[in-house]
C-alpha positions as CSV (number, residue, x, y, z in Angstrom):
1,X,18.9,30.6,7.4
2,X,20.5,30.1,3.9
3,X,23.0,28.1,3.0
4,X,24.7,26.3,0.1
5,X,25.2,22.3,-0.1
6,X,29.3,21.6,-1.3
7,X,29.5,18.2,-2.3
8,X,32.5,16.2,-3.3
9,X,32.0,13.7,-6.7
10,X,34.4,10.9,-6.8
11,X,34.1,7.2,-7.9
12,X,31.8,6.1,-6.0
13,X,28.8,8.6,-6.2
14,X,29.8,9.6,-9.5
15,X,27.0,7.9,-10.9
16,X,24.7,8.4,-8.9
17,X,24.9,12.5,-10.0
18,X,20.5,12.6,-10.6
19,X,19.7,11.1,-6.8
20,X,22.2,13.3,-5.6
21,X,21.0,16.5,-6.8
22,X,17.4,15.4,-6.2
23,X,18.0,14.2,-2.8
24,X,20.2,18.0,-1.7
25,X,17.5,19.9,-3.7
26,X,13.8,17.8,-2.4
27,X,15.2,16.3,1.1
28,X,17.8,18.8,2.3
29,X,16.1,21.9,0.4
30,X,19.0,23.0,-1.0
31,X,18.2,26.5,-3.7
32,X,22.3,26.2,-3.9
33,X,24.5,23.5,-4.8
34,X,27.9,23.1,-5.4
35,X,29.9,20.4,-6.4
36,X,33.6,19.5,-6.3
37,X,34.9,16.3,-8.4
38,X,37.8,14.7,-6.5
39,X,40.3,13.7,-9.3
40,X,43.4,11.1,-8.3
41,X,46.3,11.8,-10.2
42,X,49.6,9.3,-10.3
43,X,52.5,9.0,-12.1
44,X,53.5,5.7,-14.6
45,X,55.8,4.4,-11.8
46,X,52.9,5.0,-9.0
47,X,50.2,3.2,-11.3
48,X,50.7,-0.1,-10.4
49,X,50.2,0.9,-6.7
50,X,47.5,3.0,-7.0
51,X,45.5,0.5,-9.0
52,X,46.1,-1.9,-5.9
53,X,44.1,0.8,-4.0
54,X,41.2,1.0,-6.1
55,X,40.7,-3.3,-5.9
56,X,38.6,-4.9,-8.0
57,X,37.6,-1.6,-9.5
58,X,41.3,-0.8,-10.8
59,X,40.3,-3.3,-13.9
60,X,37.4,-0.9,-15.0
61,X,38.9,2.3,-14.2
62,X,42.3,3.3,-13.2
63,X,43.5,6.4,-12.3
């Protein structure tokens, strides 16, 4: 049977994108791949509360 893998990419396999691939294309056998980044979006006013969501990470990297 063929099928295609659809992966989502967000912070925390984002950089991770080479083991990914490798592991959907050697352990899974995937011939077709698909992948879907998963983007948070907020507002000035909503930024202080989404930061609180991301923890420790919302000094490196906020939304």
């Amino acid at each position: 049977m063929r099928w295609n893998a659809l992966t989502t990419l967000h912070d925390a396999n984002a950089g991770h994108g080479r083991e990914i691939y490798a592991f959907l294309r050697d352990d899974c056998g995937a011939e077709h791949m698909q992948f879907i980044p998963i983007v948070e979006r907020t507002t000035g006013n909503a930024l202080p509360l989404a930061d609180e969501g991301w923890g420790v990470r919302a000094k490196h990297r906020s939304l």
